[in-house]
C-alpha positions as CSV (number, residue, x, y, z in Angstrom):
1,X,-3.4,-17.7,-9.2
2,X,-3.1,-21.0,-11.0
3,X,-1.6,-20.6,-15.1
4,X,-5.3,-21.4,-16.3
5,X,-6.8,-19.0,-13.8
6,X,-4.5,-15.9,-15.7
7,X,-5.1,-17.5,-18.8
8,X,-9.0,-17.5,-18.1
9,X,-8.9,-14.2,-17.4
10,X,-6.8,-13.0,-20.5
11,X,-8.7,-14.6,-22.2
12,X,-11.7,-11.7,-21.8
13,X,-9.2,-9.0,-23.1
14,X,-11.0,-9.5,-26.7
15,X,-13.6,-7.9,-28.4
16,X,-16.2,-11.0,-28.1
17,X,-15.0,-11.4,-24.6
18,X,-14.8,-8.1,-23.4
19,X,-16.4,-7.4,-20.0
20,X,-13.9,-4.1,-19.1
21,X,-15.8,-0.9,-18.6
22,X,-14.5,2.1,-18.1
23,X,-10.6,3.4,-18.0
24,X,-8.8,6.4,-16.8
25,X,-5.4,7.2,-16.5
26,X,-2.6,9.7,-17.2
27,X,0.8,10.5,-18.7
28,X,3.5,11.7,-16.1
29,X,6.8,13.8,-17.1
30,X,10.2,12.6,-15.5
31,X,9.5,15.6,-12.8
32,X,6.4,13.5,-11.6
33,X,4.0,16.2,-13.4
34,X,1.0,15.0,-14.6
35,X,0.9,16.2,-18.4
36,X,-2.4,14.9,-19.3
37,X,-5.1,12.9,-17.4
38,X,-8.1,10.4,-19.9
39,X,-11.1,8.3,-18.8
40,X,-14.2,7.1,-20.7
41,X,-16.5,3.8,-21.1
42,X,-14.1,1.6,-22.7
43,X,-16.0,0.4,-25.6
44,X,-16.9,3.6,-26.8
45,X,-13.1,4.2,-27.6
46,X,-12.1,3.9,-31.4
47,X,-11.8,0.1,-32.5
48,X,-8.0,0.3,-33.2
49,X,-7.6,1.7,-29.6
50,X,-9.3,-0.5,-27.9
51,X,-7.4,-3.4,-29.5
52,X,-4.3,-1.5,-28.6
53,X,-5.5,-1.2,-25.0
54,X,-5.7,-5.1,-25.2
55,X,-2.2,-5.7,-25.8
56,X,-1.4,-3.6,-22.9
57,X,-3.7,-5.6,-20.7
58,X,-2.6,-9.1,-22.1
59,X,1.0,-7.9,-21.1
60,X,0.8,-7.1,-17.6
61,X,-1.4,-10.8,-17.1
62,X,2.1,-12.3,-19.2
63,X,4.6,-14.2,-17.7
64,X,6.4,-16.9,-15.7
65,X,4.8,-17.2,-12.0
66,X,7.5,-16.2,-9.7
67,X,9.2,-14.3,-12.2
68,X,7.2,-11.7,-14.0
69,X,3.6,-12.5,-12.3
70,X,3.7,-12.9,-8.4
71,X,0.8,-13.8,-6.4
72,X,1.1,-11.3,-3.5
73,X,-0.5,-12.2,-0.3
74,X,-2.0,-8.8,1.2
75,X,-1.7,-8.8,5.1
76,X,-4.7,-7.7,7.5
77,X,-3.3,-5.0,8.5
78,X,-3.6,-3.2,4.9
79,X,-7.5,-4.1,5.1
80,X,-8.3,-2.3,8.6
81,X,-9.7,0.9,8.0
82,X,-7.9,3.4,5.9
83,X,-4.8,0.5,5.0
84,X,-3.2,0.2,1.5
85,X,-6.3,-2.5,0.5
86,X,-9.1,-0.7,2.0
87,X,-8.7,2.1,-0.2
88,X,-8.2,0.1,-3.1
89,X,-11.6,-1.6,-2.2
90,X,-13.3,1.6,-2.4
91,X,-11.6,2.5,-5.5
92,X,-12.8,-0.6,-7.1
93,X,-16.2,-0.8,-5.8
94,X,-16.6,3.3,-7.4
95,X,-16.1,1.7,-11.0
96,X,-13.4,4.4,-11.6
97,X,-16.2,7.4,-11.1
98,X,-15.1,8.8,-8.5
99,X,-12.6,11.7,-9.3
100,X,-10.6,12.3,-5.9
101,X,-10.3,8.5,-5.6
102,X,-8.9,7.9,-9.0
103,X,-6.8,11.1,-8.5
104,X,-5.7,9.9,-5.0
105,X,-4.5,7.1,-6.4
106,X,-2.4,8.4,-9.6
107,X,-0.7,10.5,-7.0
108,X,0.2,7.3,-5.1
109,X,1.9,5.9,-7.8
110,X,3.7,9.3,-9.2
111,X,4.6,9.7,-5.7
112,X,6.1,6.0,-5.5
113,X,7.2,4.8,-8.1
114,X,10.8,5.2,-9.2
115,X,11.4,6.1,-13.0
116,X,13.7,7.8,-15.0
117,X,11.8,9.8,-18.2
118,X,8.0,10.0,-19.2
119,X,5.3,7.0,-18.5
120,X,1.3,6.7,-18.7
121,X,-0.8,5.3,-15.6
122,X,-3.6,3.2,-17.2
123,X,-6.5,1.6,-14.9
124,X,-9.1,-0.5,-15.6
125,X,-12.1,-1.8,-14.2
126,X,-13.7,-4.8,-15.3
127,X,-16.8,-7.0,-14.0
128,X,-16.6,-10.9,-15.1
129,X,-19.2,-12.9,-15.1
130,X,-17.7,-16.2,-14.3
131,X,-19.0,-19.2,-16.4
132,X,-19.6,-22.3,-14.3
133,X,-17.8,-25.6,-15.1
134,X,-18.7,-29.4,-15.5
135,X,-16.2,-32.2,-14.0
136,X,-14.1,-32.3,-17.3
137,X,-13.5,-29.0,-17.5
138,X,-16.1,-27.6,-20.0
139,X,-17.7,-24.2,-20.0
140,X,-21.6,-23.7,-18.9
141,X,-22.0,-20.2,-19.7
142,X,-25.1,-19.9,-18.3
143,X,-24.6,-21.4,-15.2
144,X,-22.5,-18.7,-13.7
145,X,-22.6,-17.8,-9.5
146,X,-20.5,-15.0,-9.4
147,X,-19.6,-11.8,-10.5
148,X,-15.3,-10.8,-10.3
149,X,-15.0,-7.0,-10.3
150,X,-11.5,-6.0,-10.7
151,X,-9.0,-3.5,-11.3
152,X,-6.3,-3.9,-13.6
153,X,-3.3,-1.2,-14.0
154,X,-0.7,-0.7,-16.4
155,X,2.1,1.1,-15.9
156,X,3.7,2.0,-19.6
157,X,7.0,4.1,-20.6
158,X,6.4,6.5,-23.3
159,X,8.9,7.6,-25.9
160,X,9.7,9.8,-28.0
161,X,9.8,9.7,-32.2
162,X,12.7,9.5,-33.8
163,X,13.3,12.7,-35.5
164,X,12.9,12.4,-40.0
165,X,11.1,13.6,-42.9
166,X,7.7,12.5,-43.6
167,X,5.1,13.5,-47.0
168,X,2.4,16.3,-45.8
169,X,-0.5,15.0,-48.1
170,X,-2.0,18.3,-47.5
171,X,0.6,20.6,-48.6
172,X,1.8,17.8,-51.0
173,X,5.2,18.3,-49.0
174,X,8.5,16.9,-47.8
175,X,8.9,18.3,-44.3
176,X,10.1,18.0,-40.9
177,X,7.8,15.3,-39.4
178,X,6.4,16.2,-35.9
179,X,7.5,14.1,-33.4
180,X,5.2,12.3,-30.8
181,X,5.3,10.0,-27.3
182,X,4.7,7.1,-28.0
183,X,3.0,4.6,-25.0
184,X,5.1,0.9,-24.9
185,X,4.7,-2.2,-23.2
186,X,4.3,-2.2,-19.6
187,X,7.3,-2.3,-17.3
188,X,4.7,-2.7,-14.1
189,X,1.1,-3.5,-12.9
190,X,-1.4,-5.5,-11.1
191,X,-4.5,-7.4,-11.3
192,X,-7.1,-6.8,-8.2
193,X,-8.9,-9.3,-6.1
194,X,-7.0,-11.8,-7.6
195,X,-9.1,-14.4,-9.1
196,X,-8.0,-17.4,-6.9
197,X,-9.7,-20.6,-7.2
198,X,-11.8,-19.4,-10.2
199,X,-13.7,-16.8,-7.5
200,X,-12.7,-13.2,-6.1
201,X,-10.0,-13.3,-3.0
202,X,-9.8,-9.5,-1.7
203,X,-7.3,-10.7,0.7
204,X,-4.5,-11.1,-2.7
205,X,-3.6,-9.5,-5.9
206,X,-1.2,-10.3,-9.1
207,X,1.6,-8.2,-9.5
208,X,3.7,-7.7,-12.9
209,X,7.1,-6.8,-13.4
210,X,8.7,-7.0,-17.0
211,X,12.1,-7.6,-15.4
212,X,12.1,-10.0,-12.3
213,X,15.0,-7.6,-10.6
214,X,13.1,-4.7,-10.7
215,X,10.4,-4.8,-8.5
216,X,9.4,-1.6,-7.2
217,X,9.5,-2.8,-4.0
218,X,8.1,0.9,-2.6
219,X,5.1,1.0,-5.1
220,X,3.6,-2.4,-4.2
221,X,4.0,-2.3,-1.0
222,X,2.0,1.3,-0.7
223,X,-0.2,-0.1,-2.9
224,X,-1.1,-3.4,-1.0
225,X,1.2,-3.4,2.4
226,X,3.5,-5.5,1.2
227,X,6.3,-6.9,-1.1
228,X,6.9,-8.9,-4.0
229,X,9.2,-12.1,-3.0
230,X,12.7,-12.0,-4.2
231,X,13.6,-11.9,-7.8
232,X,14.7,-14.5,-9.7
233,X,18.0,-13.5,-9.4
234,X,18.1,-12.8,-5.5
235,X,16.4,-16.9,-5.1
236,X,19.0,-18.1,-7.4
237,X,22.4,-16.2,-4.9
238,X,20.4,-17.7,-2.3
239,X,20.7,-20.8,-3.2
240,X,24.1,-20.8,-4.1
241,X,24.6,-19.4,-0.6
242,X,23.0,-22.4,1.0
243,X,24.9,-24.8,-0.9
244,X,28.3,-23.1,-0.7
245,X,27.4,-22.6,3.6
246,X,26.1,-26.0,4.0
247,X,28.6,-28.3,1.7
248,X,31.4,-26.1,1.0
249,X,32.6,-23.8,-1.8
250,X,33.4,-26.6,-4.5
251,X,31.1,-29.8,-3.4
252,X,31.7,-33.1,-5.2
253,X,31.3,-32.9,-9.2
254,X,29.2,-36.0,-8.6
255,X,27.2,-34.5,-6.0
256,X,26.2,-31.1,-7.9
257,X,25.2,-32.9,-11.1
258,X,22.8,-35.3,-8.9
259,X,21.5,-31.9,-7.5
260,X,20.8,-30.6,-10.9
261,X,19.1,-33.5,-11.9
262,X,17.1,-34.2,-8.8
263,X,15.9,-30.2,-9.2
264,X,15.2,-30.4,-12.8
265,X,12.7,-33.5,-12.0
266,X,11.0,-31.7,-9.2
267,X,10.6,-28.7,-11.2
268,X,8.7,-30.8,-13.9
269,X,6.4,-32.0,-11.0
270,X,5.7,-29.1,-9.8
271,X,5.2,-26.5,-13.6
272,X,1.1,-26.8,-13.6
273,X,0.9,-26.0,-9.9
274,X,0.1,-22.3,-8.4
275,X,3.4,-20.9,-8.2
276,X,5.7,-24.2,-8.1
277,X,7.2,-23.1,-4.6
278,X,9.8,-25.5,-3.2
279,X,10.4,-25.6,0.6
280,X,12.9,-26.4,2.5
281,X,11.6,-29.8,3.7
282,X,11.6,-30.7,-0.2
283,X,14.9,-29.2,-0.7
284,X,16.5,-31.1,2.3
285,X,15.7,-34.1,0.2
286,X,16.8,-33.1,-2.7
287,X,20.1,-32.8,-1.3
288,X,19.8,-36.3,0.7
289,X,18.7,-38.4,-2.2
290,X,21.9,-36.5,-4.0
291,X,24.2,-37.9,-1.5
292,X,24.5,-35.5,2.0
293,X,24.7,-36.9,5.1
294,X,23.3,-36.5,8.5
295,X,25.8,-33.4,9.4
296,X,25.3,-31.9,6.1
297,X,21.6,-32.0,6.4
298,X,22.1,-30.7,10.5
299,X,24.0,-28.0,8.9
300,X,21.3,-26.9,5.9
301,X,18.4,-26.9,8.1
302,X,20.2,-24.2,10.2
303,X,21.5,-22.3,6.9
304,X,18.4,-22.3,4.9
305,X,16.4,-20.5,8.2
306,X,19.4,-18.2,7.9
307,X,19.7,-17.2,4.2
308,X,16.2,-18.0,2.8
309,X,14.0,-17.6,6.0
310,X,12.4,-19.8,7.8
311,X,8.8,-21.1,5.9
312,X,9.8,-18.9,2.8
313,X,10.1,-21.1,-0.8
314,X,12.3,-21.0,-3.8
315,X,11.2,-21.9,-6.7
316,X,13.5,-24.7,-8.8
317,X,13.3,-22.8,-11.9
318,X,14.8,-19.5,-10.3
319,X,17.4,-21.7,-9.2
320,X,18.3,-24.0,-12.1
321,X,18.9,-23.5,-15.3
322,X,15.7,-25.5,-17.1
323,X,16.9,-25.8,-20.4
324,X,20.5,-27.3,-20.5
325,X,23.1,-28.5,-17.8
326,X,26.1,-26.2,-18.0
327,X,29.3,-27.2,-17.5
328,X,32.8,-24.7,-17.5
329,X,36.3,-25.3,-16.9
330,X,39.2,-22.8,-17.0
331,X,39.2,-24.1,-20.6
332,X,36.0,-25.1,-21.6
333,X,32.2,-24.6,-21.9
334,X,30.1,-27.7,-22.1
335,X,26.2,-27.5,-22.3
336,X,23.6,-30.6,-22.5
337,X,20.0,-31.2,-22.8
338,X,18.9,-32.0,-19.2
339,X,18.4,-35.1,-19.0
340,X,21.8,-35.8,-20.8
341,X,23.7,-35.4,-17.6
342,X,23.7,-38.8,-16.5
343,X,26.1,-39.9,-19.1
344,X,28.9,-36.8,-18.5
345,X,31.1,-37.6,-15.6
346,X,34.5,-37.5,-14.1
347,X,37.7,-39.6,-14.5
348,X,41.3,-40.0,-13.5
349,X,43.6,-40.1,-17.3
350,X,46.7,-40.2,-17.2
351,X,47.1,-38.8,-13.6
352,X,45.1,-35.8,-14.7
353,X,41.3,-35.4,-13.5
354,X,39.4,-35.5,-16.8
355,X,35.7,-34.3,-18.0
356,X,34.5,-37.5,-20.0
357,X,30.9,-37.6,-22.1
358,X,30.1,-40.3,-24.8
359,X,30.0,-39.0,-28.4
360,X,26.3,-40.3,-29.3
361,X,25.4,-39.4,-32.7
362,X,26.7,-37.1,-34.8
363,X,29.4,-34.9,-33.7
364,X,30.8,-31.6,-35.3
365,X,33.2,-29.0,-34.5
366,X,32.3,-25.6,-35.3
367,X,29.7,-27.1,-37.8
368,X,31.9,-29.3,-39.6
369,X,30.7,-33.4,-38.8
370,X,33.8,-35.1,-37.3
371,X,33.9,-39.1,-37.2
């Protein structure tokens, strides 16, 4: 899914928008009990509920692609009969009223997904009737072709209250206030079909994870039949691998900086496309325009098949710091704007190899303007 595609679609978790109708879900101890289970037409719930429900919703659609949101590609073997997609086919296509499903698939998750303490299942089904579009982009909402029926789940931690005092209004009291769980954010979730293209692919879904490292690799991949691509952290190791296997452990100062820049430019090229993959074609010339020769570039081709895998993708922003060029010595941090990094460079004083950057501007040391 495209930026404007998630956007389009969080865009309906709103009271004038709202096109979700039922929910169910469940709240689950740390010893994978189910304390409680809920479901009920969604609009019937209590106004500041429902509004609460949205913030959940507009969390798990929230996110850099590639880092939090993942566009998961389910394989045809999870869409044969009884596979990981069929079932969540006939799960959607119930509405959420159908009991054992929705029960089948709690259990699924309890029995999956790895969590220390409480947490609440929440699942949604929604039906969108998709507006039609002119040539620039504006809405015809009564021009619509098709319907997108989806599932959307939220998986939230709960905690409990800090223990205090609180004013019984009733007893006109100081007591012991009772302690509750409360639901939070979502750490996990997923939006099914995805909504590719502006239309319904049952053959994907969009898969949340607040933090990039954790990605329940178990859960999805019961869920769908397969696994969320490495994390932002993994891409970025792997990368560092390549370079380190293909051009040494310390390359060229020169070299590394033309890198940076060269991956900083692609990764502006490539922010309003689907999920801004680069491959290893477009990495080879990266590193060519940066300087590598022909054995070099022998020698990354083989590499990159090795650590990446062969027709996998990183994406430049998991491996390149996008907001400032970073620079450390056994002496010294220096950070600059990207962009910046044309000017900072390397020189011979003295007999001593030397960091030298122009001082443009104003300059101050520890806040204090120096001339």
């Amino acid at each position: 899914m495209f930026k404007r595609e998630i956007a389009e679609i969080k865009k309906t978790m709103s009271p004038q928008e709202c096109n979700i109708s039922r929910i169910r879900g469940c709240c689950v101890n740390g010893e994978k009990e189910i304390l409680s289970s809920f479901g009920d037409t969604f609009l019937s719930l209590p106004e500041e509920e429902v509004f609460k429900y949205y913030e959940i919703f507009k969390k798990t659609l929230s996110g850099k692609i590639g880092k939090n949101v993942h566009n998961l590609d389910i394989p045809l073997a999870a869409e044969k009969e009884d596979g990981e997609q069929e079932f969540m086919m006939r799960l959607r296509k119930s509405e959420l009223k159908d009991d054992e499903l929705v029960e089948e698939f709690f259990q699924n998750i309890i029995d999956t997904y790895d969590i220390v303490g409480n947490y609440a299942i929440i699942l949604a089904y929604g039906s969108y009737d998709i507006p039609g579009k002119t040539s620039d982009n504006a809405t015809l909402n009564d021009a619509s072709d098709e319907v997108f029926r989806y599932l959307l789940c939220s998986i939230c931690p709960m905690s409990l209250d800090k223990p205090g005092l609180a004013y019984n209004e009733e007893a006109k009291t100081v007591e012991n206030r009772k302690r509750s769980w409360n639901v939070e954010m979502p750490t996990h979730g997923f939006l099914f079909p995805a909504f590719n293209d502006r239309s319904t692919d049952i053959h994907a879904a969009l898969c949340y994870t607040k933090k990039s490292i954790d990605k329940q690799t178990v859960f999805f991949r019961t869920t769908f039949g397969a696994t969320i691509p490495e994390s932002a952290e993994e891409q970025k190791q792997m990368f560092e691998t390549v370079v380190e296997k293909t051009f040494g452990a310390a390359p060229e100062f020169a070299f590394v900086k033309s890198v940076n820049d060269n991956l900083a430019r692609i990764t502006e090229e490539k922010k309003d496309q689907n999920n801004g993959g680069m491959n290893k074609d477009e990495l080879r010339s990266i590193f060519e325009e940066s300087g590598a020769d022909e054995t070099d570039l022998e020698t990354f081709d083989r590499v990159y098949d090795e650590v990446v895998g062969k027709g996998k993708e990183l994406l430049p922003e998991n491996v390149l710091n996008a907001s400032k060029l970073e620079i450390k010595t056994e002496e010294a941090v220096v950070s600059a704007k990207l962009g910046d990094g044309s000017s900072i460079e390397t020189k011979v004083v003295d007999g001593v190899r030397c960091l030298v950057l122009p001082l443009n501007g104003i300059c101050s040391i520890n806040g204090i303007k120096v001339s």
